[in-house]
C-alpha positions in Angstrom: 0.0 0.0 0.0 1.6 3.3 -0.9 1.9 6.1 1.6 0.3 9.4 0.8 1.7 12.1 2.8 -0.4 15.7 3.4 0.5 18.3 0.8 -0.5 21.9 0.5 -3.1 21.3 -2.1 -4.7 18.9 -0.3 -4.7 21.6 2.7 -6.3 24.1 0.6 -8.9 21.3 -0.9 -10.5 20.4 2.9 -10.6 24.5 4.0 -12.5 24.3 0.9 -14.5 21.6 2.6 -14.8 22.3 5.9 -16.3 26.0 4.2 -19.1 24.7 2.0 -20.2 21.9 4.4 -19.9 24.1 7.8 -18.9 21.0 10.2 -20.4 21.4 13.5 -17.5 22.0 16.6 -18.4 21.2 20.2 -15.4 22.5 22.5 -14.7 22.1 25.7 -12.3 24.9 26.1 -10.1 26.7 28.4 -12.6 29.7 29.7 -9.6 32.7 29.0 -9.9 31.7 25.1 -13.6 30.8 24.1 -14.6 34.0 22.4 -11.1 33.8 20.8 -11.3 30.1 19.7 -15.1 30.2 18.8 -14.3 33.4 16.4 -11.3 31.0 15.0 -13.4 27.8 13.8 -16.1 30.5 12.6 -14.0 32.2 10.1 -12.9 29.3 8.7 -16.2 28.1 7.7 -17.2 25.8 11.1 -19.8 26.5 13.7 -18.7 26.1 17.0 -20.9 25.4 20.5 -19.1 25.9 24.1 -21.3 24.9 26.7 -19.9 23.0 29.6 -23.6 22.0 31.4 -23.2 18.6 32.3 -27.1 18.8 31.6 -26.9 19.8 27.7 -23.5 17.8 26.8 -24.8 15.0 25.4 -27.4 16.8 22.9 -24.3 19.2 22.3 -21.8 16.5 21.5 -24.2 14.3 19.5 -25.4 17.0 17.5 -21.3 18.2 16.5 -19.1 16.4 14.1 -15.8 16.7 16.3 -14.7 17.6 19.8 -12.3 19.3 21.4 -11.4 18.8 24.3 -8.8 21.7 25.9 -7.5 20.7 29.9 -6.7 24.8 30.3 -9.7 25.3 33.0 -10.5 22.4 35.5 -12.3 21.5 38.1 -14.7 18.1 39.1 -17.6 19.4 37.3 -16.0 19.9 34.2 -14.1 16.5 34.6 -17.5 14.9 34.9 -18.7 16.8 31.5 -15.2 16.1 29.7 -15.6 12.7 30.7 -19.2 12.2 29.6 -18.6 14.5 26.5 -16.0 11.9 25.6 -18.0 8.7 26.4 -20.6 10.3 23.6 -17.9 10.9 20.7 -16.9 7.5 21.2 -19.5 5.7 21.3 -21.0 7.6 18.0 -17.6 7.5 16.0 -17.1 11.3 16.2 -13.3 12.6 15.9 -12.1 13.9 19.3 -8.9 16.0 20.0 -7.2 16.4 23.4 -5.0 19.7 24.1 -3.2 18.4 28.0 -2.9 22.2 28.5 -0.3 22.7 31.6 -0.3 19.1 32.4 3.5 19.9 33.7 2.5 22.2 35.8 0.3 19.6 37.7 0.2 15.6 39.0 -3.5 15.7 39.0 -3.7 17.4 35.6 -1.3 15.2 34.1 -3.4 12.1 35.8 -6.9 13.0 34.1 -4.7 13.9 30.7 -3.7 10.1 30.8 -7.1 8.6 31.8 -8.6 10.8 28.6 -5.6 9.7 26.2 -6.0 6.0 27.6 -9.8 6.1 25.8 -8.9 6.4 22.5 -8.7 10.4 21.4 -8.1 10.8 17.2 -5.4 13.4 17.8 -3.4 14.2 21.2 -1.7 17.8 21.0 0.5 19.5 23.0 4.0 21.3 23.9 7.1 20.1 24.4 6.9 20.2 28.0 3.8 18.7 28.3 3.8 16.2 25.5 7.2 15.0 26.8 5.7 13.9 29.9 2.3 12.7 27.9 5.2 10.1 25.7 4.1 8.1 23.0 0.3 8.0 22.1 0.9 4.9 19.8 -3.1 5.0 18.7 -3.7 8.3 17.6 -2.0 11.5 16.0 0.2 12.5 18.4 0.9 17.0 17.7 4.2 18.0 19.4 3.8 22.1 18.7 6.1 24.9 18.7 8.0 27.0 16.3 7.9 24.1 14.2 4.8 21.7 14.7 5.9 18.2 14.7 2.9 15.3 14.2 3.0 11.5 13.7 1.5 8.4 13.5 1.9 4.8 13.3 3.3 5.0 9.7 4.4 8.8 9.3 5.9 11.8 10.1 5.7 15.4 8.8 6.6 19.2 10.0 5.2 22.0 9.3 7.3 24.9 9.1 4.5 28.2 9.0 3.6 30.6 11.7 5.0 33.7 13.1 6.7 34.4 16.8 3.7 36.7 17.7 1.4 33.9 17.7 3.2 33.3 21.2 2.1 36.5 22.5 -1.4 36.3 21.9 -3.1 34.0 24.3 -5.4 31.4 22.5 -3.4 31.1 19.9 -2.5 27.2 20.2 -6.1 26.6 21.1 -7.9 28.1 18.4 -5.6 25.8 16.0 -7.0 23.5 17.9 -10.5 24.0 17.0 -9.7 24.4 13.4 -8.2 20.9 13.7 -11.4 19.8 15.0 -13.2 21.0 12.4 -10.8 19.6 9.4 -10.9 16.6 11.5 -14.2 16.5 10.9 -14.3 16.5 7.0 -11.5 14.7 6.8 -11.4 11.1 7.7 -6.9 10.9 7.2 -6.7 12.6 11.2 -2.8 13.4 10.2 -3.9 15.3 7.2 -6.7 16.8 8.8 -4.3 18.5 11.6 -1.6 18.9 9.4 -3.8 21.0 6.7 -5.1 23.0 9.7 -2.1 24.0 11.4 -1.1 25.0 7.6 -3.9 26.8 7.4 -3.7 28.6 10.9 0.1 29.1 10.1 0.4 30.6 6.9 -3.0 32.9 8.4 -0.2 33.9 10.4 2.3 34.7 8.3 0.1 36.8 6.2 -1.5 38.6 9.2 2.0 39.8 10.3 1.9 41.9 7.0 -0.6 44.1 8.3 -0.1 44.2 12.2 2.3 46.7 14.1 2.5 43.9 17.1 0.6 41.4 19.0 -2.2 43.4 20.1 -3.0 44.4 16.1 -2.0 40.8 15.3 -4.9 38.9 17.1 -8.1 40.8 14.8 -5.7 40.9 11.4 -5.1 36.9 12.4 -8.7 36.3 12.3 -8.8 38.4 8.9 -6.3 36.1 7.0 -8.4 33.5 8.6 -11.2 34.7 7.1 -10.0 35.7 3.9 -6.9 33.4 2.8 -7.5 31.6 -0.3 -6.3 27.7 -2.1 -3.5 29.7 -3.6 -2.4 31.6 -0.3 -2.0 27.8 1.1 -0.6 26.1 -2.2 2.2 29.3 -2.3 3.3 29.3 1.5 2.4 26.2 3.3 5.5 24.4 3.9 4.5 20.8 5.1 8.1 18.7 5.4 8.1 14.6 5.5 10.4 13.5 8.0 12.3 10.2 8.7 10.9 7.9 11.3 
């Protein structure tokens, strides 16, 4: 069976997708960066939903075509609704992606982060920090982000090279890229593709907002622009998606 590897066209062909079909985006997301990450998955053609009411998940989640699922704000409530939220996409074959924000910075964190990883997630993203303490995820994508965003899975590996330092100094950044992976996820049954086309997308977004911003506090709104407005040529020009060995 030959390999296929992600490519820029084929990042520019499911934002195509994910625009005319409008996937539906449940996220269970850090509370700093909602508005920020619901704005994100809107402008590139998804429709996101936020609630956290332990009540309303499972119409929420059954109703969306992907999850995210962000570890930035916790507490035992919102364990229960991850956990339950979770339980749903499984059980009715819906994508789900887990962000193990600041699981460094905490045992307990780190714990749940494993528990949710041991149940099967499509994609498991994080930073170095927290992804070296996460390991191996040998059953899903596994996203190692930075300056360069690193992803494999059983059978490949690939880099992409896009993005500009002030994406560091807005907060939200990394988990809005998360819910555009969610929603390419979500049109796109290949899970490495999916995320690697998104954080193409999101990246060269970036590259091209940078053109018109004076710093990070003009770069967030201009970041949502590009979003917006960046076309299958913008991507097939400047995405820079790298195989790698092993």
């Amino acid at each position: 069976m030959t390999t296929t590897f992600p490519t820029a066209a084929k990042a520019a062909e499911i934002l195509e997708r994910v625009r005319q079909t409008r996937p539906r985006v449940h996220c269970l997301m850090n509370t700093v960066v909602q508005k920020f990450t619901a704005d994100g998955i809107t402008v590139v053609g998804g429709i996101p939903s936020m609630t956290t009411s332990l009540e309303e998940i499972e119409s929420f989640v059954t109703k969306a075509d992907a999850l995210t699922v962000n570890l930035g704000t916790l507490d035992a409530e919102r364990r229960k609704v991850i956990r339950l939220a979770i339980e749903i996409a499984n059980a009715s074959g819906k994508p789900w992606i887990v962000d193990p924000v600041h699981c460094d910075y905490s045992p307990s964190r780190l714990e749940f982060a494993r528990e949710l990883i041991a149940v099967s997630p499509t994609i498991v993203r994080g930073n170095r920090a927290e992804m070296s303490l996460i390991g191996d995820v040998p059953d899903a994508v596994r996203i190692e982000t930075g300056p360069v965003d690193h992803l494999r899975d059983a059978t490949r590996s690939v880099r992409i090279v896009n993005g500009h330092p002030w994406m560091a100094k807005v907060t939200g950044t990394g988990c809005l890229s998360g819910g555009v992976i969610a929603a390419f996820m979500a049109v796109e049954k290949d899970a490495l593709t999916a995320a690697a086309s998104a954080l193409a997308v999101t990246g060269v977004s970036a590259e091209l907002a940078a053109k018109h911003a004076r710093g990070p506090g003009t770069f967030e709104p201009a970041f949502l622009d590009a979003l917006s407005e960046i076309s299958g040529e913008d991507i097939t020009n400047h995405a820079r998606i790298e195989h790698e060995q092993g």
